[in-house]
C-alpha positions, 0 to 999 in steps of 0.5 A, spaced: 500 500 500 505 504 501 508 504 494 501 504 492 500 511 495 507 513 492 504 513 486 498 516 487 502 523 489 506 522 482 499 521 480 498 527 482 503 531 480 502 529 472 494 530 472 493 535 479 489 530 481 488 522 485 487 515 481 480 513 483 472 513 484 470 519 486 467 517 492 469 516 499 470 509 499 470 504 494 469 496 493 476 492 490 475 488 484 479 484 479 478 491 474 479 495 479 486 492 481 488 492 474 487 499 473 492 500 480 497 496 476 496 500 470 495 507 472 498 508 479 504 503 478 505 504 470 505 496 469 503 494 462 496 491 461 499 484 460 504 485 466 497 488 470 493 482 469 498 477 471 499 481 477 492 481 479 491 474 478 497 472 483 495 478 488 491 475 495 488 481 495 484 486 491 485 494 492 481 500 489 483 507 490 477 513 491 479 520 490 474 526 494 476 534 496 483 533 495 484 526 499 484 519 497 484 512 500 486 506 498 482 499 499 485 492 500 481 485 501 481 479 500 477 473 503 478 475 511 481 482 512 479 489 509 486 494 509 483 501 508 489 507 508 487 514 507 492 521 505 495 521 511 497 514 510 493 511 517 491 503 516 485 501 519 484 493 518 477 490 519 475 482 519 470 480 515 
């Protein structure tokens, strides 16, 4: 997650804006796990897809009022991490 938000502040500096739903909080999927490998960690798609495929946890990005959050889930545990890079796990 932590390279995960690096790449949301380059992110930032090339479109002056965070990767994400615009919304305050999102729901991690096959898709939107690619799409963080692609255009926060500049993956090619062909190396996204394999990534994703090989990950245990599938992670979106949200943007709303100049902050953004970083999700990431899988069968037992939610990561959530915000700007400030503060994690809060929840267990499902």
């Amino acid at each position: 997650m932590a390279q995960i938000s690096l790449g949301q502040q380059e992110f930032m500096s090339d479109n002056d804006t965070y990767f994400g739903t615009d919304d305050s909080s999102c729901t991690p999927d096959a898709a939107s796990t690619q799409l963080i490998f692609t255009d926060i960690l500049n993956f090619s798609t062909t190396v996204a897809e394999s990534k994703e495929k090989k990950t245990k946890y599938k992670m979106c990005a949200w943007t709303k009022d100049g902050a953004y959050g970083i999700t990431a889930a899988n069968k037992n545990y939610t990561l959530d991490m915000n700007t400030d890079g503060d994690i809060t796990e929840r267990t499902e």
